[in-house]
Structures are given as structure tokens and as C-alpha cells.
C-alpha positions as CSV (number, residue, x, y, z in Angstrom):
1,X,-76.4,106.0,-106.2
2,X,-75.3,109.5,-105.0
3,X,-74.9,109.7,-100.6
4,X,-77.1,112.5,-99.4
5,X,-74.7,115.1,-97.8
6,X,-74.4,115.1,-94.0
7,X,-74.9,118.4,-92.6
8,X,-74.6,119.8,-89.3
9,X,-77.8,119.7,-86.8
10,X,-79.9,122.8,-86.5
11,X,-81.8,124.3,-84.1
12,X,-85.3,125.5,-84.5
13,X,-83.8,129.2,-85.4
14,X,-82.2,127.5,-88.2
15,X,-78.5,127.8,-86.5
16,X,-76.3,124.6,-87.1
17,X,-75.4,123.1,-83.3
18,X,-71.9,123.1,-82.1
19,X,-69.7,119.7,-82.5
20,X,-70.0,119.6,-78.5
21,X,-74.0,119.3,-78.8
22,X,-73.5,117.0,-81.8
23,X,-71.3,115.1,-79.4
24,X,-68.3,115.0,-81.5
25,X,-64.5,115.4,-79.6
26,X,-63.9,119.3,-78.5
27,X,-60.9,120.2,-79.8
28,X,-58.5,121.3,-76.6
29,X,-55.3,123.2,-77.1
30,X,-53.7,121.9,-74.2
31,X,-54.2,118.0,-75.0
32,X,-52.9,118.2,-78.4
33,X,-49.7,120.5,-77.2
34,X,-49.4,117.7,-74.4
35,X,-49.1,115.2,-76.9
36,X,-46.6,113.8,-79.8
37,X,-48.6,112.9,-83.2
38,X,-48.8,113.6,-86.4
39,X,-46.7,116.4,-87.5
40,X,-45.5,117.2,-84.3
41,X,-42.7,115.5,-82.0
42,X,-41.0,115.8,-78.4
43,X,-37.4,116.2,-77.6
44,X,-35.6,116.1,-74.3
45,X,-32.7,118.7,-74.5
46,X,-29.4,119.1,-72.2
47,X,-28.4,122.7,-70.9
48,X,-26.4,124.3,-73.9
49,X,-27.4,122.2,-76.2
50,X,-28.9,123.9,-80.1
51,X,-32.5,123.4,-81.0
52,X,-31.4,125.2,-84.2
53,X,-28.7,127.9,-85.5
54,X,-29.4,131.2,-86.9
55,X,-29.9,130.8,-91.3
56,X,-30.9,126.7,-90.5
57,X,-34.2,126.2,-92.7
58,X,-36.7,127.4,-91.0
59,X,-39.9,124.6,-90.5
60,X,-40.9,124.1,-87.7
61,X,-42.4,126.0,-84.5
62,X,-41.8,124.8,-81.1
63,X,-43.7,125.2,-77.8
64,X,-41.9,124.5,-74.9
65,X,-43.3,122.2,-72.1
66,X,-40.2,122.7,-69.5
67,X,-37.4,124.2,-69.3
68,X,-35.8,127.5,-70.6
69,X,-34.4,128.4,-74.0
70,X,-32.2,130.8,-75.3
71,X,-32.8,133.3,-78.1
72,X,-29.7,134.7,-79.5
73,X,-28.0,136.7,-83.1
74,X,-24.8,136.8,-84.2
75,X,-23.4,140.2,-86.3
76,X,-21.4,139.8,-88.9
77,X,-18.7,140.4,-86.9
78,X,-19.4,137.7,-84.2
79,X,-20.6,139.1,-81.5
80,X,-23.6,137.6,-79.9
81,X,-26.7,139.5,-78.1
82,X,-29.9,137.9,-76.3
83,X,-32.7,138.8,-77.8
84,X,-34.9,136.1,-75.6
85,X,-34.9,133.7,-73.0
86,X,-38.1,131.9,-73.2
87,X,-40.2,129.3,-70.5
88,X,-42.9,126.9,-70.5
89,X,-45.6,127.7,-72.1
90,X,-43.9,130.2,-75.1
91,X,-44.2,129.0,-78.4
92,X,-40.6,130.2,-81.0
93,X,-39.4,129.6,-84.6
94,X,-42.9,131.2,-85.4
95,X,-41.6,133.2,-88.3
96,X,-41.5,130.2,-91.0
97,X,-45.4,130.6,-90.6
98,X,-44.9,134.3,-92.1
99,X,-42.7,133.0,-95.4
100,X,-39.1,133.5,-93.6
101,X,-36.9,130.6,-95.1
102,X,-34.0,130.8,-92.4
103,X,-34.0,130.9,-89.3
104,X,-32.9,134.8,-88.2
105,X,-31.6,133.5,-84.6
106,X,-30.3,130.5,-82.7
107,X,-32.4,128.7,-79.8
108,X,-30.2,127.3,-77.1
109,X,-31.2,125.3,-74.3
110,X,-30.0,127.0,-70.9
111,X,-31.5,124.3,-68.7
112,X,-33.2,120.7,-69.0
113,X,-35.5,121.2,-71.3
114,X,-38.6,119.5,-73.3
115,X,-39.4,121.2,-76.1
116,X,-42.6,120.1,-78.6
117,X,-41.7,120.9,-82.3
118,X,-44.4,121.3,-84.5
119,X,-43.9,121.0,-88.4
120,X,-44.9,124.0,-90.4
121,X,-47.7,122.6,-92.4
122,X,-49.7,121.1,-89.3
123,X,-49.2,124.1,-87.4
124,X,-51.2,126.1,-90.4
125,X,-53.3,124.0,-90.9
126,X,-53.9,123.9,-87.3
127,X,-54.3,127.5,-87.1
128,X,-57.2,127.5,-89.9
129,X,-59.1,124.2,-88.9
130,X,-59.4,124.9,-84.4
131,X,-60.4,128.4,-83.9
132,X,-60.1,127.7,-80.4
133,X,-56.3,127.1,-81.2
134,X,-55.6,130.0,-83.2
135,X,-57.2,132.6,-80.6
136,X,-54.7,131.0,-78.1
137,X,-52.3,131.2,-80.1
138,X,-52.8,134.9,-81.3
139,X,-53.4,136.2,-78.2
140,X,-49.8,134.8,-77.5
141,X,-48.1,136.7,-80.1
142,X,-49.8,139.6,-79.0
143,X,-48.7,139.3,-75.7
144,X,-45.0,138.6,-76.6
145,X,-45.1,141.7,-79.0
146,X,-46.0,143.5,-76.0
147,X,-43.2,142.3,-73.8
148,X,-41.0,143.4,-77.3
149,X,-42.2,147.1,-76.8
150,X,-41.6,147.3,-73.1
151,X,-37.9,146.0,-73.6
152,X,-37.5,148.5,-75.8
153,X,-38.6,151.2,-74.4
154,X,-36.2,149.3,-71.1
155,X,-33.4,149.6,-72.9
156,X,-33.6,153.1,-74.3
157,X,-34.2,154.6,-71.4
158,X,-33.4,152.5,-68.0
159,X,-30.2,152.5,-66.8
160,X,-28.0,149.4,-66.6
161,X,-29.2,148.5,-63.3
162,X,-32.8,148.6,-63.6
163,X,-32.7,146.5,-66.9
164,X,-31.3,143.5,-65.1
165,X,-33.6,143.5,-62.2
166,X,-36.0,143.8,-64.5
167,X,-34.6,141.0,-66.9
168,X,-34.4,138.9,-63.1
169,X,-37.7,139.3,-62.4
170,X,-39.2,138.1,-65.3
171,X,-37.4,135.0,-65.4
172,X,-38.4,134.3,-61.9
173,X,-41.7,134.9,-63.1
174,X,-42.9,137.9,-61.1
175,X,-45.6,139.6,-63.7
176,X,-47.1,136.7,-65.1
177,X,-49.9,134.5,-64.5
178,X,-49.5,132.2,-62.1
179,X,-47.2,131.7,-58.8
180,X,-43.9,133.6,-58.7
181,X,-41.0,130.8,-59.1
182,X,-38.1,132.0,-56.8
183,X,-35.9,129.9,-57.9
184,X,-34.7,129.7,-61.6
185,X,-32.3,127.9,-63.5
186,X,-28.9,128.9,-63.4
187,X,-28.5,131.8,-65.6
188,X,-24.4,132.8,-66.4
189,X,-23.6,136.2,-66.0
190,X,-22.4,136.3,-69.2
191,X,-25.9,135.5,-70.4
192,X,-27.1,137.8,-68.6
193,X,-24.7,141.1,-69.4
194,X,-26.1,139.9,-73.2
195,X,-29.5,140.3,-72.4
196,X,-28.8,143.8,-70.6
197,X,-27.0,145.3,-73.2
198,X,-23.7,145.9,-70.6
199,X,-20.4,144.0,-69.4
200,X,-19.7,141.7,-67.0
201,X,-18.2,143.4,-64.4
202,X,-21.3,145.7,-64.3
203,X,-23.5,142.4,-64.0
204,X,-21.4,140.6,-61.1
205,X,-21.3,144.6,-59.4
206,X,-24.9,144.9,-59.5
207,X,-25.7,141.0,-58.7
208,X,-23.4,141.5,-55.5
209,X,-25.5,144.7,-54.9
210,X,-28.7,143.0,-55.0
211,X,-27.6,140.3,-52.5
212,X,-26.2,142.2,-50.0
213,X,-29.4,144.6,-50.5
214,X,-31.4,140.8,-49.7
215,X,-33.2,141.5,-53.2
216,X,-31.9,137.9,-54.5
217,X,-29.6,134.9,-53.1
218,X,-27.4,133.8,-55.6
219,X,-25.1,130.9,-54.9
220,X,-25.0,128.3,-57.9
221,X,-28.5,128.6,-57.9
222,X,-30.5,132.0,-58.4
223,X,-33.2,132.7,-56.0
224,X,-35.3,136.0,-56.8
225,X,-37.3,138.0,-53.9
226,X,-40.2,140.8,-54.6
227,X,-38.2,142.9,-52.8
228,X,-36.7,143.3,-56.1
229,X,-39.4,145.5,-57.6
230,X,-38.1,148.1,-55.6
231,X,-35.1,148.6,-57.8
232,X,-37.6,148.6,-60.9
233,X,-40.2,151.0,-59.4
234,X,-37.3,153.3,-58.1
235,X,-37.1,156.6,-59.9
């Protein structure tokens, strides 16, 4: 004997109600990204230390919880530029849901980190079951693709000096959503000259600029003030 098919309560207008009003589980995108499970696990990684190199397969995307990673190329002939440096909350490795087979950059941990990796068929299949979850996680890449642009346009036609304050003030957090954090993880200079596009001897001369100025205390420890913005606004 053939089951009759379960469908989906309706409404007097006809209109199927909603798995909350049929009392089924919500789906939330922060509970499942605060949990390990099926098709997704957490890892605890050490300052320096490789989520994955540039041309590793690439299957798997990654959110991270805490912590800061590194986003970084290699040329041919080996030198090394910062394309990213990413915080809680920033998904990466998001191209192996667009058909890229190898990874086009390195991730590098530049602090204690905990990182979620998500393998690449549950995060589709995420992405086409929870609307909820895909609207999240569009409007993230839309965002980022923004904050692409504006470096850009930063580093064709900012100096030097305005790039890194700019660079520093983003990593403290000043811009985004939620309370400034003053205080970030210790960033190398070296890092940072990558991410600027300049040497280091013009980072450590404009660092020492900035703390004499009082923009930012930096000793072992970076700590960022909104005074700062100055330097960014400045024509």
C-alpha cells in the first residue's frame, strides 16, 4: 500500500506555513558554524603555522572562529606578497566552490587561531538547502569584494604612508561592525611592508612616526588609537 505524501501545512490563502509554524528546527547560521559535524571539523592552529600552501587541492572552505590568518602568493620567482590577513568571522579557500582545483594562495596562521573547515560538498549543498545560510554567506562575499576594490584603488593611488595606516586600522577593526579592538596580534613588520606594497625601513619609519605622533603604541604588542584616521583622511 502506497504512503500518501506529506506536504507542507497551508494557510487558508493556500500558502504552505513556514517550518518555524510547523514547529520544525530553524536552521541558524551561527549554531551550525559554532559546531563540528558532519562534513565539517575544528582545528586549533599555532602562530605561523599552514592551513594549506598555494597549488594544495583545493576542498575545503574555512571560517574562522578566532584568531587571524594570513593570505599570501608566491611569483615564480619567489617573492611573496599579502594579499589578505583575515579575522573572526571571514570565511577563505572559497574558490574550490567556483571549480578551481588548487589552491591559488597560502593561508598562514599569524596568531592562535581556531579555524572551522568545511568540506566542499556540504558547504554546497549547504548553500542550496538553508537560504538563510546562503544570504549570509553572499552578502559576505559581497562585502569582501568590496574591501578588494577599495585596496585597489589604496594602492594605486595612496602613498606608502596612508596604505599602512589604513592596513592598521582595519586590523584593529576600526570600520567594522562591532567595538574597535585596540589591541591586535602581533603583526611583523615584514608582514606588514608585504601587505603595503613597500620595504621595511619605510614600515619601521612610518611605525616610529605614528608613535611619536600618539596614533599607535607599539611595543611587542600593537595597540591602534582613532587618532589614526587622521593620517587616512589627510589630503
Amino acid at each position: 500500500m502506497t504512503r500518501p505524501r506529506k506536504v507542507p501545512a497551508t494557510k487558508p490563502n493556500g500558502r504552505a506555513e513556514s517550518a518555524e509554524a510547523q514547529g520544525a528546527p530553524v536552521f541558524d547560521p551561527t549554531v551550525f558554524l559554532g559546531a563540528t559535524g558532519v562534513g565539517k571539523s575544528l582545528r586549533e592552529y599555532q602562530d605561523g603555522e599552514k592551513l594549506f600552501s598555494q597549488a594544495d587541492p583545493a576542498t575545503a572552505v574555512f571560517y574562522i572562529r578566532k584568531g587571524k590568518v594570513k593570505i599570501s602568493v608566491v611569483s615564480t620567482q619567489g617573492k611573496e606578497a599579502v594579499i589578505a590577513l583575515l579575522g573572526a568571522g571571514d570565511f577563505f579557500g572559497e574558490g574550490c566552490l567556483a571549480g578551481q582545483p588548487l589552491r591559488m594562495a597560502s593561508a598562514t596562521a599569524v596568531a592562535e587561531s581556531s579555524v572551522l573547515r568545511i568540506e566542499k560538498e556540504r558547504m554546497i549543498r549547504l548553500l542550496h538547502d538553508e537560504q538563510t545560510f546562503s544570504q549570509m554567506f553572499v552578502s559576505y562575499l559581497l562585502t569582501r569584494t568590496i574591501r578588494v576594490e577599495e585596496d585597489l584603488v589604496d594602492q594605486l593611488f595612496n602613498s606608502s604612508e596612508k596604505r599602512l595606516a589604513r592596513i592598521l586600522l582595519l586590523l584593529a577593526n576600526f570600520g567594522k561592525e562591532g567595538k574597535p579592538e585596540p589591541v591586535i596580534a602581533k603583526i611583523s613588520q615584514e608582514t606588514l611592508a608585504e601587505m603595503v606594497g613597500t620595504t621595511r625601513s619605510r614600515v619601521s619609519y612610518f611605525m616610529n612616526k605614528f608613535r611619536k605622533l600618539g596614533f599607535i603604541e607599539y611595543n611587542g604588542r600593537l595597540e591602534v588609537h582613532s587618532s589614526l584616521l587622521s593620517v587616512v583622511l589627510h589630503d
